[in-house]
Residue, then its C-alpha position, 0 to 999 in steps of 0.5 A: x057246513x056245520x059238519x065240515x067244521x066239526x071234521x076239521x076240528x076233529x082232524x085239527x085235534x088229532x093232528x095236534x096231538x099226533x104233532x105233540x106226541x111226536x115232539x114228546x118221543x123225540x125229545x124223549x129220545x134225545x134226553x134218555x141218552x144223558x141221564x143214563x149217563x147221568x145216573x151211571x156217573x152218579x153211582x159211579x161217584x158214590x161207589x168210588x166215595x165208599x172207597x175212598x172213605x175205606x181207604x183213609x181209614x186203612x190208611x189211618x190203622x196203617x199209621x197207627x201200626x206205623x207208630x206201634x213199630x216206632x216204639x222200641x218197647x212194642x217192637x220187644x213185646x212183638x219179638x217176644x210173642x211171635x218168635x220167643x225170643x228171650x233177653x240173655x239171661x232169661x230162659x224160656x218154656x214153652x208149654x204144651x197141651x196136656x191133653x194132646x200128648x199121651x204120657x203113658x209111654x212117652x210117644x204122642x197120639x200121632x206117633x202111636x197111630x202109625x204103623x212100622x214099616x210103611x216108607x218114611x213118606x207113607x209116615x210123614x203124610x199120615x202124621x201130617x194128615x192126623x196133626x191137621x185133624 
C-alpha cells in the first residue's frame, strides 16, 4: 500500500507540473502578442520624439533666418555677397586668383591647353573638363 501512495504521489507531482507548465505556455502565448506591440509602440514614440525635437529646432533656425530677411540692412548685405550688386555710384572689382591665370601672353591655362582645329563642342567640353579639374 505504501507503494501505491508513493505512485499516486509521484503521478500527482507530474500531473501538477505538467498542469502548470501548460498553464505558464498558454499564458506565455496570450501575453507575447502585447508586449511586442508594446515595445514596438514604445520605439515607435521615441523614434517620432527624435523627430519631433529636430524639427522644432529647424523650425526655430527657419524663423531666425525669417527675421534675418526682415531686416533691410541684411537683405543689402545678402545682394551685395551673392549677386554683386553695387549702390550707384560705386564700382565693383572682382578679383581673380592670380595663380590660375598664366600672364605670359595674356590667355589662361585652359585656353593654351586646347589645341586649334577640333569642333567648337570638342572645345567647350575639354575646357569644361579642365576648369572642374
Amino acid at each position: 500500500m505504501a507503494r501505491r501512495q508513493l505512485r499516486f504521489r509521484r503521478r500527482r507531482t507530474s500531473n501538477r507540473v505538467l498542469a502548470l507548465s501548460g498553464i505558464l505556455f498558454i499564458l506565455a502565448l496570450t501575453i507575447a502578442p502585447p508586449v511586442k506591440h508594446y515595445f514596438t509602440q514604445r520605439a515607435q514614440i521615441s523614434a517620432l520624439k527624435s523627430q519631433l525635437s529636430a524639427d522644432n529646432s529647424a523650425l526655430q533656425k527657419a524663423r531666425q533666418e525669417l527675421l534675418l530677411w526682415q531686416d533691410p540692412e541684411y537683405i543689402k548685405t545678402q545682394a551685395r555677397e551673392r549677386l554683386h550688386f553695387v549702390l550707384p555710384g560705386e564700382r565693383q572689382y572682382i578679383v581673380t586668383d592670380a595663380s590660375t591665370a598664366d600672364t605670359s601672353n595674356g590667355s589662361t591655362k585652359i585656353a593654351s591647353a586646347l589645341t586649334d582645329g577640333q569642333p567648337w563642342y570638342a572645345r567647350l567640353i575639354a575646357s569644361i573638363s579642365e576648369t572642374g579639374n
